[in-house]
C-alpha positions in Angstrom: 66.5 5.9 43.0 65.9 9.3 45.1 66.4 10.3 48.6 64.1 12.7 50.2 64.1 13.3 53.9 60.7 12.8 55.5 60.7 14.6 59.1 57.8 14.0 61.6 58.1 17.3 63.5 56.4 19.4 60.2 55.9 17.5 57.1 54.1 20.3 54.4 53.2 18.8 51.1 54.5 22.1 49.1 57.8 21.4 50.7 57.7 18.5 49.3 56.4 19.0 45.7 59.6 21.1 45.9 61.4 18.9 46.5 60.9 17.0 44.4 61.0 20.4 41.8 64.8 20.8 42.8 65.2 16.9 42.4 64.3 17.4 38.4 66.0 21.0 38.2 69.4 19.3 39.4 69.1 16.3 37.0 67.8 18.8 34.0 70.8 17.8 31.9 69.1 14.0 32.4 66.7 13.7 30.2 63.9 12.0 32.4 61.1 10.0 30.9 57.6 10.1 32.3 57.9 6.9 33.5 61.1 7.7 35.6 59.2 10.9 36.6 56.3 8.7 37.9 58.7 6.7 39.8 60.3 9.2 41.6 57.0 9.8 43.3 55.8 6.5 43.6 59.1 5.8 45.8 58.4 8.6 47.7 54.6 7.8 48.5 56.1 4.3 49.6 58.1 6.6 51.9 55.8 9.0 53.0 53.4 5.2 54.1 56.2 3.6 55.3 57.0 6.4 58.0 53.1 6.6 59.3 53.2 2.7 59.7 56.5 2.6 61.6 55.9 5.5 63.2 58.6 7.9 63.8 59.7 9.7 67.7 57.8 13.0 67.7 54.6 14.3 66.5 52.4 12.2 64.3 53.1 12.9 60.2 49.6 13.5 58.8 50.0 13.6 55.6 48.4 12.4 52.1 50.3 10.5 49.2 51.4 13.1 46.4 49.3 13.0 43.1 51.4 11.8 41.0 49.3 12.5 37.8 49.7 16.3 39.2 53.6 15.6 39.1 53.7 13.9 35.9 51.2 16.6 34.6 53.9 19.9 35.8 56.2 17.8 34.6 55.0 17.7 30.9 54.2 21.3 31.0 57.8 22.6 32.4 59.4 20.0 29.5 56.7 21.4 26.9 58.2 25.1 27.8 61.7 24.5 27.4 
């Protein structure tokens, strides 16, 4: 469904949350449902897990899964404001 880019050298969770901001912000002529919205971060966390299993050449990613409620919850507020 998305494509983010997950990088080992620096992986910053802001950077990310934007991200996945712009993500939304590009598709605001799609109307996205919450459950879409919660799906867009799930696939990332499976990303963000997948990379610290494998592993990836260069310095180790230490980094949490997103909240997801946080998402959904900026989400609902941004949507409740426009």
């Amino acid at each position: 469904m998305a494509d983010f880019n997950i990088r080992s050298e620096s992986v910053d969770v802001e950077q990310i949350m934007k991200q996945i901001r712009g993500r939304i912000k590009e598709k605001r002529g799609v109307d996205y449902t919450e459950e879409q919205v919660r799906e867009l971060v799930q696939d990332l966390n499976t990303r963000i897990l997948d990379a610290r299993r494998r592993g990836i050449d260069g310095p180790k990613i230490v980094i949490g899964e997103v909240d997801v409620e946080r998402v959904v919850r900026e989400w609902r507020e941004r949507r409740a404001a426009s």
